[in-house]
C-alpha positions as CSV (number, residue, x, y, z in Angstrom):
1,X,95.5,168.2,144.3
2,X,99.3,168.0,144.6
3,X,101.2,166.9,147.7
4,X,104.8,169.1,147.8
5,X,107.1,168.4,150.5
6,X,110.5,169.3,150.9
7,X,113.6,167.1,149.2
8,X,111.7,166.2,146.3
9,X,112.6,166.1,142.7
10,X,110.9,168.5,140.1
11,X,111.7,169.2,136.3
12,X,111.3,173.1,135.1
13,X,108.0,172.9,132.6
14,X,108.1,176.7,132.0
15,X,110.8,179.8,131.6
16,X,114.8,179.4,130.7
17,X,115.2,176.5,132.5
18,X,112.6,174.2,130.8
19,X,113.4,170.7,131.3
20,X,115.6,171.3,134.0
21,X,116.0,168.9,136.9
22,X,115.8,169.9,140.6
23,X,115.7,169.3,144.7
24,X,113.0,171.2,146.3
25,X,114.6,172.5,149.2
26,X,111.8,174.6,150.6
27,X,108.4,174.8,150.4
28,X,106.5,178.0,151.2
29,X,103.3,178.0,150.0
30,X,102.8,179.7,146.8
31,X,106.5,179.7,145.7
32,X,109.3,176.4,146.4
33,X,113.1,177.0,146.6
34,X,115.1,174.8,144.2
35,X,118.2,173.7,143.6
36,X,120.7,172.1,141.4
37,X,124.1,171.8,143.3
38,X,126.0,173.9,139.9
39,X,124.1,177.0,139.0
40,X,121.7,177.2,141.7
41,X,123.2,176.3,145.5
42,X,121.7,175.8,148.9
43,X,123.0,179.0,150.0
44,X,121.1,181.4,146.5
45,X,118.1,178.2,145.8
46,X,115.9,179.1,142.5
47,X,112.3,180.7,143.9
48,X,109.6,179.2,141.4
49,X,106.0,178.6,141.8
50,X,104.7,175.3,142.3
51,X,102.5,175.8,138.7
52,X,105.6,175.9,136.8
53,X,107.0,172.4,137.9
54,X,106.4,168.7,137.7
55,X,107.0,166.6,140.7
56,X,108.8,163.4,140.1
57,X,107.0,160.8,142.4
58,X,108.9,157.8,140.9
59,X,112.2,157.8,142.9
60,X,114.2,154.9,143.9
61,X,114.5,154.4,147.5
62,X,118.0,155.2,147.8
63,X,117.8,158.3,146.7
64,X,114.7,158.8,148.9
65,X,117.2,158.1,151.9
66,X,120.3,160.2,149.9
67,X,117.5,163.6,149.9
68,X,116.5,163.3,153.7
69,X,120.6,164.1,154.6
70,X,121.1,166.8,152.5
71,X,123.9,168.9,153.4
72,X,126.3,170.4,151.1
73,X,125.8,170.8,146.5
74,X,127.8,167.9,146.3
75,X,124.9,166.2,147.8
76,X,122.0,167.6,145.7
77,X,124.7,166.8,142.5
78,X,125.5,163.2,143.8
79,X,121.4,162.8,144.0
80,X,120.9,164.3,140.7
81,X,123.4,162.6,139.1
82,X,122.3,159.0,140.4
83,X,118.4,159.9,139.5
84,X,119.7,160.2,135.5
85,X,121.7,157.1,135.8
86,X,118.7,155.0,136.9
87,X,116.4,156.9,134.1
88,X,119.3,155.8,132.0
89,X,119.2,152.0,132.3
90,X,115.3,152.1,132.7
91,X,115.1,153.2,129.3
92,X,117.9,150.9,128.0
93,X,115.9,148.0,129.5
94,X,112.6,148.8,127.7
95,X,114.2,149.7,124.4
96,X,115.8,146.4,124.4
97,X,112.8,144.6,125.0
């Protein structure tokens, strides 16, 4: 069973957008709004069912504490942007090991 909640990272597993990261900004029960903070915004969020994604439950804690004050795209791209930077240098650390 999953657990969804609100401010959570998901990547895209199916349609155009395959491999794309988002913020869930909304759950509501059979579909979740996401967002990216460029194509998709708070105010037009992307409606996809919960089947189509993969939940990310491996965040750092600062960017636990960054999703809880969400409040403009610069936010969700600030978020975003830190969550590659830290899968960045994880995998520089284990390829150098």
């Amino acid at each position: 069973m999953k657990v969804w909640n609100a401010r959570m990272l998901a990547v895209s597993m199916a349609g155009h957008d395959k491999g794309e990261l988002y913020v869930v900004i909304e759950d509501d029960g059979l579909y979740c709004q996401l967002c990216d903070g460029r194509r998709k915004l708070l105010e037009s969020p992307k409606k996809k069912k919960f089947m189509h994604l993969q939940v990310i439950r491996k965040v750092p804690e600062e960017l636990r504490l960054l999703m809880e004050g969400i409040s403009t795209d610069a936010d969700v791209r600030r978020i975003l942007k830190e969550y590659r930077r830290c899968m960045y240098i994880c995998q520089k650390q284990m390829s150098l090991k």
